[in-house]
N, C-alpha and C positions, 0 to 999 in steps of 0.2 A: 879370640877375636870373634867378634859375631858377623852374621853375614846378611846381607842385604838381599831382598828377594828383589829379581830383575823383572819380575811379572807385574804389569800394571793393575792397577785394585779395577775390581769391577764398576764401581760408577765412573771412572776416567777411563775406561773403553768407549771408542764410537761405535756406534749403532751400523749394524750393516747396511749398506744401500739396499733399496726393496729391489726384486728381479722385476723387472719389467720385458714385455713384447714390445714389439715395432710397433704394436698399433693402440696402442695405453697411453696416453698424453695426460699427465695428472696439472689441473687445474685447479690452483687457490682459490677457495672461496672466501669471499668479502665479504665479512660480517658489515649489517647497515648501524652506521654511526647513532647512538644516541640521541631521542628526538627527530631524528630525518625521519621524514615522510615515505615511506614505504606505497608504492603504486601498483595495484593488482590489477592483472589485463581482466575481465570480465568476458564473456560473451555474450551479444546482445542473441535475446531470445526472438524468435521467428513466430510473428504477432499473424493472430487468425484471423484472417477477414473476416467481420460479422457484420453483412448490411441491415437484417434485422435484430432486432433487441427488447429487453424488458426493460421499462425505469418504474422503479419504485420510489414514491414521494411518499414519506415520512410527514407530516406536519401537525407538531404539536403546538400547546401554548408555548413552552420554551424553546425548540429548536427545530431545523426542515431539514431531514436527513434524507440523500437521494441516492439510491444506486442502479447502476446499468447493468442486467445479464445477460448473456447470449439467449437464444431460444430453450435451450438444456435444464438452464438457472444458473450458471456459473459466473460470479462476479466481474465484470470486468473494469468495474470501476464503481468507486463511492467518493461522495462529497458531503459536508454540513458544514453549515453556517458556522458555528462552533470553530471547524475547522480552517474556516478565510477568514477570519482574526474578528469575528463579530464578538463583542460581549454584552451577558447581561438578555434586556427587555428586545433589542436591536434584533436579536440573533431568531425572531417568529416575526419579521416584517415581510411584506412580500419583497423588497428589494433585494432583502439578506437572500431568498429565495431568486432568483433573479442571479446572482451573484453566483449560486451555488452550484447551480446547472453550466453557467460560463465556465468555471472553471473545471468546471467535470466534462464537459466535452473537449477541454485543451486539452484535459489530461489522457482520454482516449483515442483523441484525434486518429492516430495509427490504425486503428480497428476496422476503419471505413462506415461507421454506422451512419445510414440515410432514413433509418425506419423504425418506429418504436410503437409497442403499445404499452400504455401509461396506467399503472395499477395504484389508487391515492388512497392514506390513508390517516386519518386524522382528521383534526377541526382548526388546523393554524391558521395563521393570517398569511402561512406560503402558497396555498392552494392552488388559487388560479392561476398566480402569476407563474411559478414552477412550468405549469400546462405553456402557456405564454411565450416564455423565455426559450422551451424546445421549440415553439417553431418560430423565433426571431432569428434563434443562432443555425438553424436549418436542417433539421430534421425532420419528420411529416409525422405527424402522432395520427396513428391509425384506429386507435381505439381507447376512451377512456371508461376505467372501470372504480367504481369506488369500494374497497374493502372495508371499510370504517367499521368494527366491530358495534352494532348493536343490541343490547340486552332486550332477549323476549321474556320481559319480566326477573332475569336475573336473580340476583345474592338475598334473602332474608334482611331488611333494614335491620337496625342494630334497634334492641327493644327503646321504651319511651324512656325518657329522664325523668328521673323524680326527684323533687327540689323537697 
């Protein structure tokens, strides 16, 4: 006769229960469904007031590119035409210009800025209006300075053509 072993095979053993303390409460975690939208808390950052500021006007043939620094240099915000859905010839008009500082001071609004001085640089067709536009939407431009790089005689022309 042969004889049967009464001991259960080891993968049909249960697993021992874990030991636990009174103060261990185990918690399932809920994997997120496929496609669901996962929502991250963020924390909003603690914005520095800066009543004075630098704006830099950008303006070339093709585009009016403008940013605001604190007094330090430190960006606080940038706009271009480019960027408020101009395209093409549109994007060196002074409106596009105009348009571009509107919406760069929505977007800094929080900063508190009431006072700029205005560093321009270029020959576009944003020029004045840019100047313009800060003090429409209400800011006081306290100084304007023009960096416009000009050549004191500059690069060696390329030699003559010979046909």
């Amino acid at each position: 006769m042969t004889e049967q072993s009464t001991q259960p095979t080891p993968a049909t053993t249960p697993a021992p229960a874990p030991v636990m303390s009174m103060d261990e409460v185990v918690v399932p975690v809920k994997a997120p469904v496929a496609g669901a939208k996962v929502e991250r808390v963020k924390k909003k950052k603690a914005v520095k007031q800066v009543p004075r500021g630098n704006a830099y006007i950008q303006a070339t043939y093709n585009n009016t590119l403008i940013s605001i620094t604190d007094p330090n240099g430190a960006v606080l915000g940038w706009s271009s035409a480019g960027a408020n859905g101009f395209k093409g010839p549109k994007k060196a008009t002074p409106y596009a210009a105009s348009v571009v500082v509107k919406a760069l001071l929505t977007k800094i609004a929080d900063h508190g800025l009431r006072e700029v001085n205005v560093f321009i640089k270029g020959i576009g067709g944003g020029r004045e209006s840019a100047i313009r536009a800060f003090h429409i939407n209400g800011l006081s431009v306290l100084s304007i300075m023009d960096t416009t790089p000009i050549p004191h005689n500059g690069c060696r022309p390329p030699k003559r053509r010979r046909v």
